[in-house]
C-alpha positions as CSV (number, residue, x, y, z in Angstrom):
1,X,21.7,-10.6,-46.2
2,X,23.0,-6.6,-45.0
3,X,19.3,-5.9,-45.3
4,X,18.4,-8.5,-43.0
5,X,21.0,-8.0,-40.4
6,X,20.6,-4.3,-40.4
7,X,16.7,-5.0,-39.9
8,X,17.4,-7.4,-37.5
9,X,19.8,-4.8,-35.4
10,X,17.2,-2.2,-35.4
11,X,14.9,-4.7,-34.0
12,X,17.0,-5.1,-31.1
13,X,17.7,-1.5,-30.9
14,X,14.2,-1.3,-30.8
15,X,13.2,-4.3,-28.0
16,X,15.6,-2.5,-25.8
17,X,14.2,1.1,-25.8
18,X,10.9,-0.3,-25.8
19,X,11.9,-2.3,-22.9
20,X,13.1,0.7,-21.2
21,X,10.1,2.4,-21.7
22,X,7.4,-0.1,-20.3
23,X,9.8,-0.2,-17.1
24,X,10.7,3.3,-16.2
25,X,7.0,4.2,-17.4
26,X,5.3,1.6,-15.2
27,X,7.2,2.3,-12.5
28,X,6.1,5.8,-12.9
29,X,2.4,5.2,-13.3
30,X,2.6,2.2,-10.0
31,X,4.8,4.7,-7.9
32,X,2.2,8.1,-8.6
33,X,-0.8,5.7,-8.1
34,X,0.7,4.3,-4.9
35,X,1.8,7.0,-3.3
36,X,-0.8,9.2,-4.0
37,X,-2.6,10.3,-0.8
38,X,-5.1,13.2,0.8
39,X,-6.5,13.8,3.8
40,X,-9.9,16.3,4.5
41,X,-11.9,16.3,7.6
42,X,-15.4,16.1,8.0
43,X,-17.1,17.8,10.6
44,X,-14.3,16.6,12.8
45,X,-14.1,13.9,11.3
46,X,-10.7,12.8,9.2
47,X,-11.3,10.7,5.9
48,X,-8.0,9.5,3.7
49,X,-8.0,8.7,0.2
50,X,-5.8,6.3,-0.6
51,X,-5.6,4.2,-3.8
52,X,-7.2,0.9,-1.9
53,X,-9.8,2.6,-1.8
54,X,-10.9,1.8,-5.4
55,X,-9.7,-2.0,-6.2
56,X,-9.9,-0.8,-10.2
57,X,-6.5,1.1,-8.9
58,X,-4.8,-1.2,-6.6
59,X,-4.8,-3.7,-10.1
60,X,-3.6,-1.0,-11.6
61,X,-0.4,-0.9,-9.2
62,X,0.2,-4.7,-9.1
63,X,-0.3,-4.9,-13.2
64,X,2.3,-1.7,-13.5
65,X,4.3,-3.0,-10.6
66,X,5.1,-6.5,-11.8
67,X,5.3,-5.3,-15.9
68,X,8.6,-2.9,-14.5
69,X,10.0,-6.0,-12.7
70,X,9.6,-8.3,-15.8
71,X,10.9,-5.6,-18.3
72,X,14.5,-5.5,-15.6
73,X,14.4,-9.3,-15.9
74,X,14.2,-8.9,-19.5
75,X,16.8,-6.2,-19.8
76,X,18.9,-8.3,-18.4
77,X,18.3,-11.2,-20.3
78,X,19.1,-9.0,-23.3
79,X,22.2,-7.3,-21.8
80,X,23.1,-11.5,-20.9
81,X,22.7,-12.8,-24.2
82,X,24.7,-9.9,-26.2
83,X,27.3,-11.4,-23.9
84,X,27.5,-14.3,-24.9
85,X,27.2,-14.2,-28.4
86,X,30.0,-11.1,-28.8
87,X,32.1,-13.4,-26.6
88,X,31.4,-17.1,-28.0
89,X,30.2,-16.1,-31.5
90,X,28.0,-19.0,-32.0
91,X,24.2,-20.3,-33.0
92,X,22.2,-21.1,-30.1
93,X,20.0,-24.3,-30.4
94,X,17.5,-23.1,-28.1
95,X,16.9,-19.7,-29.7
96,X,13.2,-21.0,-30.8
97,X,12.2,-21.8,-27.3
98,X,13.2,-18.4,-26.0
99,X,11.8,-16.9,-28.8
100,X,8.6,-18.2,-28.0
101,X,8.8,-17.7,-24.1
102,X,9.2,-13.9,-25.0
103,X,6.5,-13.4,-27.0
104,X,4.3,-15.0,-25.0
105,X,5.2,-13.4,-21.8
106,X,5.8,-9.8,-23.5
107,X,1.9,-10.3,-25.4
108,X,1.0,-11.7,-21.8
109,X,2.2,-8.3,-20.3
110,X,0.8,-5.9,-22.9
111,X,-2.5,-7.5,-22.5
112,X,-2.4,-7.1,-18.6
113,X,-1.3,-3.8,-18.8
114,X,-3.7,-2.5,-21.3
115,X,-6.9,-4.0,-19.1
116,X,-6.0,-3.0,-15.5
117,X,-5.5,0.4,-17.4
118,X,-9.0,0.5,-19.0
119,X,-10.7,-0.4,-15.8
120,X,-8.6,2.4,-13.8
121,X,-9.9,4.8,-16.2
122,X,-13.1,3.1,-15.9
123,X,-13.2,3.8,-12.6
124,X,-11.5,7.3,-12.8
125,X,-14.0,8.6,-14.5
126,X,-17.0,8.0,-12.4
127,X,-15.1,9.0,-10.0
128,X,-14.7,12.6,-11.2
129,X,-18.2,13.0,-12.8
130,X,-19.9,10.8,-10.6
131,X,-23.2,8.4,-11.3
132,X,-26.1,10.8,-10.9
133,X,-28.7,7.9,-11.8
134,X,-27.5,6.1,-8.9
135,X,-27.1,9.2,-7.0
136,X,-23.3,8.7,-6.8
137,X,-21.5,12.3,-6.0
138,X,-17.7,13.2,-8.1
139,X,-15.4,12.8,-5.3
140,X,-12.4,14.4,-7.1
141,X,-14.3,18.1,-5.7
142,X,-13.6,16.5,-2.9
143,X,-10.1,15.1,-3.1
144,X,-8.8,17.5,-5.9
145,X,-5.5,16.7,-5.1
146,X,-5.1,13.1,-5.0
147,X,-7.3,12.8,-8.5
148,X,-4.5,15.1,-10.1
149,X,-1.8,12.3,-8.9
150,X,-3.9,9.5,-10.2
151,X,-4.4,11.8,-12.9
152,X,-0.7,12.0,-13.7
153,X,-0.2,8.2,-12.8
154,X,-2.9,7.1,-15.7
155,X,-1.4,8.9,-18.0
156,X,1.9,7.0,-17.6
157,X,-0.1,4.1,-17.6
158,X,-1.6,4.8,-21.0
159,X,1.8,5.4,-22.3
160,X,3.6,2.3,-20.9
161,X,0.5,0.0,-22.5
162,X,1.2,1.7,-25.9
163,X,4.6,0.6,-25.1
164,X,4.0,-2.6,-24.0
165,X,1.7,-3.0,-27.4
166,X,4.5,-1.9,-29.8
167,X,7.3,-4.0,-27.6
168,X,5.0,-7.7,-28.2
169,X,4.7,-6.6,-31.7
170,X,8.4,-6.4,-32.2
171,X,9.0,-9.6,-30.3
172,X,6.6,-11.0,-32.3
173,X,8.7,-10.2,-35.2
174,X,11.9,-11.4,-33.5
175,X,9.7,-14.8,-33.1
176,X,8.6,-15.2,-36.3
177,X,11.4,-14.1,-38.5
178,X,13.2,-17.6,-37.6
179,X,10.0,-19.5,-39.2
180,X,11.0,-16.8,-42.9
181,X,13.0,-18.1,-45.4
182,X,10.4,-20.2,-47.1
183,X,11.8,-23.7,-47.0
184,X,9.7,-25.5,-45.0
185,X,10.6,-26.9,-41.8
186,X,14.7,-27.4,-43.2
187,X,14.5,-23.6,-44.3
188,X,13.0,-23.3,-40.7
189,X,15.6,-25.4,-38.7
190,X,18.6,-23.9,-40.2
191,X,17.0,-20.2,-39.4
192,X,16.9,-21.3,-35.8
193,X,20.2,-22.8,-35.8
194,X,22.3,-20.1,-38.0
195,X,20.2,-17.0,-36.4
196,X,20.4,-18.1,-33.1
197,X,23.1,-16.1,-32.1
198,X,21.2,-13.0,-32.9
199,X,18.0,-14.2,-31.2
200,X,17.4,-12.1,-28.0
């Protein structure tokens, strides 16, 4: 029963630096990506790269964008229900159904993250070597200074999907750690109802 508590405390310990780390890393990667900007003239003429340019990294910004808000909204969740068990000390009935609404939102996230990152560095990449079958020219010769920002912003991307990753695994084992026990669905009932108050 210690064992299980203690495990069950790191797992928390865990869900909230994890959660930490998608948001302030997201917000990194959307905030680099978004802001990144360079100007070069052309025979008089002035061309900006910005990251509409390439919708690959305008997904990129929305995916990273929206994963920091939801990881704040889940911060707080966390930071809410630690408050009400330290200060009721009781099960609650409807740990299941959170359970559930976390995992599914947090794999929903990870997922999301994970593809509008690929296609960035999809994108990324022809972008700095180019497409010589189709005659497509590297533009980062070009715009040298705004590939380094996107640069920097994919590499916070990379690291806030490997987050995001490691965060739905360990909600998946918040989830699934009311269904242990092995007593069928009573064994499975009276985890919901007795852990509750330590279900996040």
């Amino acid at each position: 029963m210690a064992a299980a508590m203690g495990l069950e405390r790191k797992a928390k310990v865990a869900e909230v630096a994890l959660r930490c780390a998608v948001c302030a890393l997201a917000a990194l990667a959307a905030a680099l990506v978004g802001t990144g900007s360079q100007t070069r003239t052309f025979f008089s003429l002035e061309k900006k790269a910005r990251f509409t340019d390439m919708k690959a990294l305008v997904l990129l910004v929305a995916a990273h964008g929206a994963a920091a808000v939801y990881s704040l909204l889940q911060l707080a969740r966390c930071a809410a229900a630690a408050a009400f068990v330290s200060r009721n000390g009781g099960g609650n009935g409807g740990a299941a159904v959170v359970a559930w609404s976390v995992f599914l939102c947090d794999q929903a996230v990870a997922y999301a993250l994970m593809a509008a990152t690929a296609a960035a560095l999809q994108s990324s990449v022809v972008g700095k070597r180019g497409q010589p079958e189709l005659q497509w020219m590297p533009v980062c010769g070009l715009y040298d200074a705004f590939c380094r920002r996107v640069g920097e912003g994919l590499a916070a991307a990379v690291a806030a999907g490997l987050a995001a990753v490691l965060l739905a695994a360990v909600s998946a084992f918040n989830l699934f750690r009311l269904y242990g026990g092995g007593g069928g669905r009573k064994s499975s009932a009276g985890a919901v109802s007795g852990n509750g108050a330590n279900t996040w």
